[in-house]
Backbone as a chain_set.jsonl record, in Angstrom:
{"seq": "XXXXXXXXXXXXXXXXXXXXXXXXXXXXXXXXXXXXXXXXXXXXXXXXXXXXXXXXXXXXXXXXXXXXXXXXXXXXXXXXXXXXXXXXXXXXXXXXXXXXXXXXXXXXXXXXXXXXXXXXXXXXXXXXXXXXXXXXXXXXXXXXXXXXXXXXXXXXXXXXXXXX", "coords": {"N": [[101.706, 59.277, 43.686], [104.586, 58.732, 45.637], [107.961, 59.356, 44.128], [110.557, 56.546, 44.333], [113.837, 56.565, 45.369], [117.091, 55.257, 45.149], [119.936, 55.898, 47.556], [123.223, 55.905, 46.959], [125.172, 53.384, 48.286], [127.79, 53.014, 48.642], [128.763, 55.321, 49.409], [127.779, 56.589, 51.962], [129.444, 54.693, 53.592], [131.297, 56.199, 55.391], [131.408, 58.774, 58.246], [132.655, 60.747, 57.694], [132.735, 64.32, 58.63], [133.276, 68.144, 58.578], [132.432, 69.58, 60.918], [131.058, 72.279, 62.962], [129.687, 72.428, 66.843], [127.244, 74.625, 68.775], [125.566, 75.533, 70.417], [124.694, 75.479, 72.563], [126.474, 77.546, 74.345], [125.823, 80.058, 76.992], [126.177, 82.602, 77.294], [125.9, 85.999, 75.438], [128.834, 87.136, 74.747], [130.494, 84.979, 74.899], [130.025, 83.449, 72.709], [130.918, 81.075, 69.707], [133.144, 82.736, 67.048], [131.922, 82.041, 64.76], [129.486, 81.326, 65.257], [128.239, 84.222, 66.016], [128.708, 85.441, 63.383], [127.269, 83.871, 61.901], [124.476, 84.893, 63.321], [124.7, 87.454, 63.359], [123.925, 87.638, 60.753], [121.915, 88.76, 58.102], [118.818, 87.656, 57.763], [117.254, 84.998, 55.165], [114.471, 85.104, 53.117], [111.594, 83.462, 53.026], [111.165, 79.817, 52.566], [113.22, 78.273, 54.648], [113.736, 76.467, 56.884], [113.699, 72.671, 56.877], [112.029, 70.124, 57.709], [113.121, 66.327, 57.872], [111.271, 63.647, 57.437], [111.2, 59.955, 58.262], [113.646, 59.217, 58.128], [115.843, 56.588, 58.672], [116.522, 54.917, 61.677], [118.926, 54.097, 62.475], [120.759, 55.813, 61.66], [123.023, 58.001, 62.076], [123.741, 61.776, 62.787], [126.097, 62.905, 61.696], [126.347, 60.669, 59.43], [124.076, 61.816, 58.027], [124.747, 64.384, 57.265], [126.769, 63.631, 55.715], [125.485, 62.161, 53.593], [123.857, 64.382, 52.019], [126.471, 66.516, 51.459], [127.707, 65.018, 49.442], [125.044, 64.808, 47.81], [125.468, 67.319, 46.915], [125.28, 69.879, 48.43], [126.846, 70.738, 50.581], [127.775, 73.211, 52.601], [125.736, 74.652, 51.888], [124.087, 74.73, 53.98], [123.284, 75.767, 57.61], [122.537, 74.853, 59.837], [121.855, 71.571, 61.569], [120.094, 69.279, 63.2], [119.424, 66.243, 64.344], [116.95, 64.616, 66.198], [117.713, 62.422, 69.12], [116.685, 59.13, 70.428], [117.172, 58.512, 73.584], [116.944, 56.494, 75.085], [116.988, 54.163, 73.469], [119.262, 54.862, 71.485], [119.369, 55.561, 69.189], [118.083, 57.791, 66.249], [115.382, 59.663, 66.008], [113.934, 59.678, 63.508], [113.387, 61.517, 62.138], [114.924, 64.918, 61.666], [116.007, 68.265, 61.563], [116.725, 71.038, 59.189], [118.758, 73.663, 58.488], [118.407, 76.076, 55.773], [120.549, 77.998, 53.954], [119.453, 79.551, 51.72], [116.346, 80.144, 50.634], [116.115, 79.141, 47.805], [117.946, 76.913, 48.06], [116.86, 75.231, 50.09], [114.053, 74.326, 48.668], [115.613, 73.019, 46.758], [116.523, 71.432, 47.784], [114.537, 69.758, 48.845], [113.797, 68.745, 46.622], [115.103, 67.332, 45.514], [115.201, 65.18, 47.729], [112.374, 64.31, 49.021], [110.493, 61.211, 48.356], [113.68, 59.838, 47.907], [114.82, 56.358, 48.829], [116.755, 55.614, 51.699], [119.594, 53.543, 51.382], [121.814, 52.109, 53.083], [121.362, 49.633, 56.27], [118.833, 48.247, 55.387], [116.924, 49.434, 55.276], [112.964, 50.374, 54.685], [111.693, 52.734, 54.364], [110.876, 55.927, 53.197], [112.174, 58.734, 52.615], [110.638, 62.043, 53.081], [109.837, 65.539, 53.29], [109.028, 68.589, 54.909], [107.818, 71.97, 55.166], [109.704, 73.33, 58.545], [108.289, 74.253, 61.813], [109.694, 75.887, 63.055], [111.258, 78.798, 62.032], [114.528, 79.807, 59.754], [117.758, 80.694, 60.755], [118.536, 81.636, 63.324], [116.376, 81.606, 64.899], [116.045, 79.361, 64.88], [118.828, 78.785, 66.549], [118.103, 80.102, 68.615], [115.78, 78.676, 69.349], [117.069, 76.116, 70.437], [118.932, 76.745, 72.133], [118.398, 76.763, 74.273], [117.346, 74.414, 75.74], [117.335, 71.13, 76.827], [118.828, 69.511, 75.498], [121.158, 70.674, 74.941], [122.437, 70.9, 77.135], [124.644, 70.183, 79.088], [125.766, 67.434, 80.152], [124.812, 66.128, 78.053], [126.302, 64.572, 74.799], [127.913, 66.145, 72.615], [127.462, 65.112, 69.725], [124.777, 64.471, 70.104], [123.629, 67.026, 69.958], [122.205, 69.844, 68.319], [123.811, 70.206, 65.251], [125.863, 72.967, 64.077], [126.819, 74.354, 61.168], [129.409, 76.065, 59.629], [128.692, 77.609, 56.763]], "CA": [[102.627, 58.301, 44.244], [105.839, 59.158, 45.885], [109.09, 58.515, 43.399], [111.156, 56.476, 45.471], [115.214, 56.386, 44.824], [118.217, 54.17, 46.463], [121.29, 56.817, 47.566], [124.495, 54.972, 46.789], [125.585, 52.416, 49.626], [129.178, 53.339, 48.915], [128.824, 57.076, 49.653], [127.256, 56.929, 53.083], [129.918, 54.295, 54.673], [131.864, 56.997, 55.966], [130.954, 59.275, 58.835], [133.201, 62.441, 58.048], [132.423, 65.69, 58.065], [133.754, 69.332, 59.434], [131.543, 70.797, 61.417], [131.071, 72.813, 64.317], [128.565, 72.543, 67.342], [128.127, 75.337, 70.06], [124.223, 75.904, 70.703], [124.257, 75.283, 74.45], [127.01, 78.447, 75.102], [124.481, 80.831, 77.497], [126.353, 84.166, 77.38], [126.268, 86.567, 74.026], [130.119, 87.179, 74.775], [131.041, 84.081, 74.789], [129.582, 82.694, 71.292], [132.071, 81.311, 68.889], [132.601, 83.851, 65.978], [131.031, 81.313, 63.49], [127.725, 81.618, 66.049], [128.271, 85.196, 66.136], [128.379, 85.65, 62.05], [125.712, 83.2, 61.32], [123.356, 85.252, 64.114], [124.097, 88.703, 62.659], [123.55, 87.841, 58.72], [120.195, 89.246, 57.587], [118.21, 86.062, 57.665], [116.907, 85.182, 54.102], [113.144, 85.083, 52.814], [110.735, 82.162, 52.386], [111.156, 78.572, 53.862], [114.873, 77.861, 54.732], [114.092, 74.956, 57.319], [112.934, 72.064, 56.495], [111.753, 69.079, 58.635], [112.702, 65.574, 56.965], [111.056, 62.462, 57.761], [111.305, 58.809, 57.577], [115.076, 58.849, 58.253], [116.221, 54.866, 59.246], [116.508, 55.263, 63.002], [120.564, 53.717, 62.561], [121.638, 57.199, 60.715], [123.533, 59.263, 63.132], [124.05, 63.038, 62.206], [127.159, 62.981, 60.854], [126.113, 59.942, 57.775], [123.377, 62.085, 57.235], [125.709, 65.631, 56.778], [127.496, 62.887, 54.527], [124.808, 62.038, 52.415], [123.477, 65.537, 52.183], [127.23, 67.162, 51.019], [127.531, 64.004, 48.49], [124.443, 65.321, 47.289], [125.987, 68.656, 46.234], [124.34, 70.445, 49.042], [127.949, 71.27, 51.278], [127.766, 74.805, 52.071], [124.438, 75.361, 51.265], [122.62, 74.58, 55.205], [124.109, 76.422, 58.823], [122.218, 74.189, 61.228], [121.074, 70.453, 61.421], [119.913, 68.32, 64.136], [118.805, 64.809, 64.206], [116.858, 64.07, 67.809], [118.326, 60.775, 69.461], [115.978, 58.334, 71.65], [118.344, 58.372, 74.597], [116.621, 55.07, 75.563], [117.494, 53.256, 72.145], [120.268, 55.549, 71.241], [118.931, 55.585, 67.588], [117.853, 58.567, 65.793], [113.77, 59.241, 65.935], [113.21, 59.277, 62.478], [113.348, 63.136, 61.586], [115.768, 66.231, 60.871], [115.682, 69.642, 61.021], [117.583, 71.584, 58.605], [117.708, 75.077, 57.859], [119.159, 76.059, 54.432], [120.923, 79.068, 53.562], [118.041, 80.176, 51.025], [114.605, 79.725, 50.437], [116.353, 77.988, 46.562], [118.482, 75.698, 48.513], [115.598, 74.428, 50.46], [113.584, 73.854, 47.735], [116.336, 72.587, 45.432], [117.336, 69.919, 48.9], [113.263, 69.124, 49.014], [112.943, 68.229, 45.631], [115.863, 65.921, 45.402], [115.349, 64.154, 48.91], [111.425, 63.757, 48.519], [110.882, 59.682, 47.657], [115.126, 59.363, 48.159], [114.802, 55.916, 50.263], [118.48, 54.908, 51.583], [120.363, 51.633, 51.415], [121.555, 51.428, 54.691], [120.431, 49.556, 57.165], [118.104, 47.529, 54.615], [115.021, 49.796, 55.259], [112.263, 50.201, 53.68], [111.634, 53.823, 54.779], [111.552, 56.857, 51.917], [112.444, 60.737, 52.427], [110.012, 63.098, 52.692], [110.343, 66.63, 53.808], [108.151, 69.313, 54.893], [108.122, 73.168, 56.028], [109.512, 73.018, 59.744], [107.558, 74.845, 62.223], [110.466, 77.095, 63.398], [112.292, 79.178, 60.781], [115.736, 80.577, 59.986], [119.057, 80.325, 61.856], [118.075, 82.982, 64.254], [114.853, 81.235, 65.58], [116.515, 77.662, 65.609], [119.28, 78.584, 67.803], [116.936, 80.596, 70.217], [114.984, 77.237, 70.368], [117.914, 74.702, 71.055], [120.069, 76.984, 73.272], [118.362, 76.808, 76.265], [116.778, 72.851, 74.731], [117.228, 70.373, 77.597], [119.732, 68.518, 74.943], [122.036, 71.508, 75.118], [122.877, 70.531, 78.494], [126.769, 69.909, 79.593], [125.553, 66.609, 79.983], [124.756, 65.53, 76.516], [127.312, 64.447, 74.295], [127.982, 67.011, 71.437], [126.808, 63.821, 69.08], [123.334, 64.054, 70.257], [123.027, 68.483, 69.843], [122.484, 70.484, 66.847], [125.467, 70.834, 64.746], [126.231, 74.532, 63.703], [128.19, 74.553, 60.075], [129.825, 77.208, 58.845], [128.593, 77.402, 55.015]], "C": [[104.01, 58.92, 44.364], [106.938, 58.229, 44.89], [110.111, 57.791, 44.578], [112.62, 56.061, 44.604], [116.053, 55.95, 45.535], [119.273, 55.236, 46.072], [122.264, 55.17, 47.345], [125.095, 54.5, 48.423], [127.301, 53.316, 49.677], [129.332, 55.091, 49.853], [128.209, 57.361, 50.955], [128.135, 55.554, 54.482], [130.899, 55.108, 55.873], [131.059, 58.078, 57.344], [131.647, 61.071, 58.678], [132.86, 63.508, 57.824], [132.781, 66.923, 58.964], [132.667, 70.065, 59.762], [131.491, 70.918, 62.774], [129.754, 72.899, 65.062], [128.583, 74.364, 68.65], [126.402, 76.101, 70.397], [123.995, 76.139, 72.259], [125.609, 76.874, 74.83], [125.657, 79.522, 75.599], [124.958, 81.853, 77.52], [126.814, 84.611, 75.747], [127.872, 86.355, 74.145], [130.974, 86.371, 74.893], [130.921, 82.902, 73.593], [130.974, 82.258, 70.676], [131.622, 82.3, 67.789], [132.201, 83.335, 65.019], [129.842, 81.61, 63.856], [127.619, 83.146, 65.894], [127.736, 85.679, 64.698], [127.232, 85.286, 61.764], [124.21, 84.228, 62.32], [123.175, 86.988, 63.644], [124.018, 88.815, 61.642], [122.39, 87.609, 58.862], [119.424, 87.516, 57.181], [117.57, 86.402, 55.963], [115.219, 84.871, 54.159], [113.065, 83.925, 52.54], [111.258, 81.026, 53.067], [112.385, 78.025, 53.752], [114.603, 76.388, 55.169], [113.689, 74.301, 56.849], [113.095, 70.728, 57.62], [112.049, 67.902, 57.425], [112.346, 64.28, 58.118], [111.56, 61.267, 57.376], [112.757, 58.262, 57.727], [114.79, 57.22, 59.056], [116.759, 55.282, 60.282], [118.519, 54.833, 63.428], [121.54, 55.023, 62.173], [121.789, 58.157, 62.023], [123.459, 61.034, 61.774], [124.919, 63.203, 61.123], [126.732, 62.141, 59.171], [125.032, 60.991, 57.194], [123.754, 63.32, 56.746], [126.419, 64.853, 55.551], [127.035, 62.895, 53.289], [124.434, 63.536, 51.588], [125.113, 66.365, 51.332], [127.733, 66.217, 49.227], [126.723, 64.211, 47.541], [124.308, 66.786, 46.425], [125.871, 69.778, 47.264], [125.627, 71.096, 50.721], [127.494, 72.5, 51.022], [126.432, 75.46, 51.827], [123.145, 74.97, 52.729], [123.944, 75.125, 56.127], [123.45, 75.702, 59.966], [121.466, 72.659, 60.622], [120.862, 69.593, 62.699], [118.771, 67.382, 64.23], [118.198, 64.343, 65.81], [117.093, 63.078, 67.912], [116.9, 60.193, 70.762], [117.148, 58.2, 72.183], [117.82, 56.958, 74.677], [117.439, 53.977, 74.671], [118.936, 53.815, 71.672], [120.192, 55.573, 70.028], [118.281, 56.75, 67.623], [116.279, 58.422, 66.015], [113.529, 59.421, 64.777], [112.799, 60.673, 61.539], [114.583, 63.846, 61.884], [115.357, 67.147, 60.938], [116.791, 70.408, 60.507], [117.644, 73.436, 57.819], [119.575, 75.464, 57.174], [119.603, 77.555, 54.415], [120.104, 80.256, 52.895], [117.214, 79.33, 50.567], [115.131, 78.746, 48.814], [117.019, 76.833, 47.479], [117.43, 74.426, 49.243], [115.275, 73.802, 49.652], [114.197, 73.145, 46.804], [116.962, 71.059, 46.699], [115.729, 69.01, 48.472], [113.1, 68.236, 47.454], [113.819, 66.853, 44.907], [116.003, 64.851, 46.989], [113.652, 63.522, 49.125], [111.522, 62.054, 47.481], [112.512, 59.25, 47.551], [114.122, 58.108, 49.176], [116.402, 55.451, 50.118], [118.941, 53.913, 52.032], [120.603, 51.273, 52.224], [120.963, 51.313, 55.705], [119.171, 48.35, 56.755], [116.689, 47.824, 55.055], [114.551, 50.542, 54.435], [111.594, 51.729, 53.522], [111.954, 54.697, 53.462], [111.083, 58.202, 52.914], [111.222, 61.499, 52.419], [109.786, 64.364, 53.711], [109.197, 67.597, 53.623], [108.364, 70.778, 55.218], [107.87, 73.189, 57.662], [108.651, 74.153, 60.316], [108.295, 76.037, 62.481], [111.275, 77.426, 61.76], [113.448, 79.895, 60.691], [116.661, 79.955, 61.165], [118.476, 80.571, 63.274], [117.133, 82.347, 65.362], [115.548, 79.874, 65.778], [117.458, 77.594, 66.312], [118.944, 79.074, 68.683], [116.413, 79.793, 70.426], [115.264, 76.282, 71.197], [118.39, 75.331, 71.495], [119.389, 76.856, 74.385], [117.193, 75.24, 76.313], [117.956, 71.663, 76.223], [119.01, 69.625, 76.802], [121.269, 69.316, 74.908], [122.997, 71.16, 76.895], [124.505, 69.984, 78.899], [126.627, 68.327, 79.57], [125.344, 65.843, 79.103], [125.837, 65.467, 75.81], [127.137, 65.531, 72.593], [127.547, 66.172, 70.084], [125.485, 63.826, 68.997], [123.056, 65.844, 70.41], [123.075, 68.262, 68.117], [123.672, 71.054, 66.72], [125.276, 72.403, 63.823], [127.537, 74.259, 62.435], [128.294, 75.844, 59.327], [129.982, 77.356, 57.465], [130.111, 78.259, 54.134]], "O": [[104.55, 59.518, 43.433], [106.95, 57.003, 44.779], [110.407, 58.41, 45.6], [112.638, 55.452, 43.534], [115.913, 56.184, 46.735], [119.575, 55.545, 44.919], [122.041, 53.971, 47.508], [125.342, 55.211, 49.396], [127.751, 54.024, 50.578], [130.038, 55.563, 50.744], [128.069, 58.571, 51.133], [127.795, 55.402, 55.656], [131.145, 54.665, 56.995], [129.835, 58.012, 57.239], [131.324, 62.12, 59.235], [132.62, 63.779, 56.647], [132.584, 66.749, 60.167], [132.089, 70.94, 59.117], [131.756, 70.059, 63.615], [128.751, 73.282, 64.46], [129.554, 74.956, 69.12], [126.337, 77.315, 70.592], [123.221, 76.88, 72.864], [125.406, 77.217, 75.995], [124.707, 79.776, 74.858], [124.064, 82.616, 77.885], [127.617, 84.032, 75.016], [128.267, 85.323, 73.603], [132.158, 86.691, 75.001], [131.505, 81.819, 73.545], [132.015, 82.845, 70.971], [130.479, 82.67, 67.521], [132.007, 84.126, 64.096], [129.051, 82.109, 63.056], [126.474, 83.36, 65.496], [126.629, 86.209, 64.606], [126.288, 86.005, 61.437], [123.058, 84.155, 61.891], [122.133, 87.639, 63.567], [124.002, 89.957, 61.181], [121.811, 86.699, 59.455], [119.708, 86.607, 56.402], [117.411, 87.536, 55.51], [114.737, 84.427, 55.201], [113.936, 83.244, 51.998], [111.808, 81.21, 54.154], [112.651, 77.307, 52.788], [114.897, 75.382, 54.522], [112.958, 74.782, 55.983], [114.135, 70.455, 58.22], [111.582, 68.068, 56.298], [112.887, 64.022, 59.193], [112.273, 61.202, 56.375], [113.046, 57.087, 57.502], [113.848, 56.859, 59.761], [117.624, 56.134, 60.076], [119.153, 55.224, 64.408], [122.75, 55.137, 62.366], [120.973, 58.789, 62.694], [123.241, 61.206, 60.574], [124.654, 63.533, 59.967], [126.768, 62.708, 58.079], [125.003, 61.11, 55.969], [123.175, 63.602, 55.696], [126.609, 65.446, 54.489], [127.559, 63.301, 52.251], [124.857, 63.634, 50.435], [124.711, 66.944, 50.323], [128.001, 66.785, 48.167], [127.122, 63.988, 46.398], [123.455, 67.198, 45.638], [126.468, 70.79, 46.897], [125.19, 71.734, 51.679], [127.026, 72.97, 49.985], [126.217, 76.653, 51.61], [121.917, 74.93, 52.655], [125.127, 75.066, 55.792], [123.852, 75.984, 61.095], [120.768, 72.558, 59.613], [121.945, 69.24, 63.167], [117.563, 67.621, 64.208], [118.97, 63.753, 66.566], [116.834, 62.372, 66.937], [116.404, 60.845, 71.681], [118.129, 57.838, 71.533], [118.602, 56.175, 74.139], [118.284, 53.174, 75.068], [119.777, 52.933, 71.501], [121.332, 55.625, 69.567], [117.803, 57.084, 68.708], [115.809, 57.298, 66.191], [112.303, 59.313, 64.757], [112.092, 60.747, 60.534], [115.395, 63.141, 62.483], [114.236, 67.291, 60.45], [117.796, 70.518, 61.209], [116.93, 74.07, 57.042], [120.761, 75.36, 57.488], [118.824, 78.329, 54.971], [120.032, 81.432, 53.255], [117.295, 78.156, 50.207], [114.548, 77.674, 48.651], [116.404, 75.767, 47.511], [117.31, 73.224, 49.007], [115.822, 72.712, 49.481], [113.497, 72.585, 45.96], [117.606, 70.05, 46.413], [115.721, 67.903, 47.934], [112.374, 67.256, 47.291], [113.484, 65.904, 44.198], [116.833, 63.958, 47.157], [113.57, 62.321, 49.381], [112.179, 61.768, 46.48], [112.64, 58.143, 47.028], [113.187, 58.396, 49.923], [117.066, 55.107, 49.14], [118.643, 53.437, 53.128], [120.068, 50.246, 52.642], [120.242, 52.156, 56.241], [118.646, 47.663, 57.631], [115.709, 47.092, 55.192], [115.15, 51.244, 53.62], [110.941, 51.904, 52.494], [112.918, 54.453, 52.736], [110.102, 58.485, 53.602], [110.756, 61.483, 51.28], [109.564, 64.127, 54.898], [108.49, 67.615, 52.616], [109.485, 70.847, 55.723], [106.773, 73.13, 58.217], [108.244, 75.006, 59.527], [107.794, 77.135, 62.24], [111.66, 76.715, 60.832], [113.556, 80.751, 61.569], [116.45, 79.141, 62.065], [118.065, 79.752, 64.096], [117.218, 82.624, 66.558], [115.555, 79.363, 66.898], [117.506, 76.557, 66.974], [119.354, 78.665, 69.769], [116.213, 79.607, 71.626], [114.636, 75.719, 72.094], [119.22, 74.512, 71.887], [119.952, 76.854, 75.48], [116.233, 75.281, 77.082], [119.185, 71.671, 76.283], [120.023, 69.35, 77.445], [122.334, 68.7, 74.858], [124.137, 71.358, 77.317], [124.998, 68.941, 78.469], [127.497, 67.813, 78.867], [125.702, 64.681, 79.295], [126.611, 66.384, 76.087], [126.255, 65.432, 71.739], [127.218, 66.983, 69.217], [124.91, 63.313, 68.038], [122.072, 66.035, 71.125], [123.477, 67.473, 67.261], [124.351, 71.841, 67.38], [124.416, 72.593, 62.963], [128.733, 74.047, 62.634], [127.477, 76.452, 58.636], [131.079, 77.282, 56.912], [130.216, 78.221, 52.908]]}, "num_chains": 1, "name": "protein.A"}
């Protein structure tokens, strides 16, 4: 049986958080030098990303970078993106996050596993798996040339790029 745990209401009314997007630029020479750093550090061993499920379809990106740095865990991931139903304009219900190292992963998985969270008043719990793509490296080769990257999309609805 999954443990299931309530995050603190107070700690996820906020939306703030510093971070940078920039997945959709199409020429090397034009990267920012955060994209640049993060693409030439030696990728680390074992399962960085992680896919989470179950997210409450109301949680934009940002509350969930909230919850997630609240959690201790600032600094310790370089990419996250939450897909949006354009139709609904709500989140679909998953995450992909890729962690700095193969411990951070594992040390996010084992405290967000059974997490369910307060807002929203659903009934929905956490659980997280090994994504299919892995590393920085491989997840912005997937989303740069990613339909959502598009000039057209609002930087709200890409993957955000943080500089740990």
């Amino acid at each position: 049986a999954a443990r299931v745990r309530e995050a603190s209401r107070d700690s996820l009314n906020s939306e703030s958080s510093a971070v940078s997007t920039g997945c959709g630029h199409a020429r090397e020479d034009v990267l920012p030098q955060v994209i640049q750093d993060l693409l030439a550090r030696p990728e680390p061993e074992g399962v960085t990303t992680l896919m989470v499920r179950n997210i409450p379809n109301q949680y934009t990106q940002r509350m969930f970078i909230k919850l997630m740095n609240e959690m201790g865990f600032a600094g310790s991931f370089d990419l996250f993106y939450l897909p949006i139903d354009f139709r609904a304009f709500t989140n679909l219900g998953y995450a992909f996050i890729n962690f700095i190292s193969a411990e951070k992963a594992a040390e996010f998985r084992s405290q967000v596993d059974g997490l369910k969270l307060p807002l929203f008043k659903s009934s929905k719990v956490l659980a997280s798996a090994k994504a299919r793509v892995q590393g920085f490296q491989q997840n912005f080769t997937n989303f740069r040339n990613n339909v959502v990257m598009s000039k057209t999309m609002g930087p709200e609805y890409q993957p955000i790029i943080v500089d740990p």
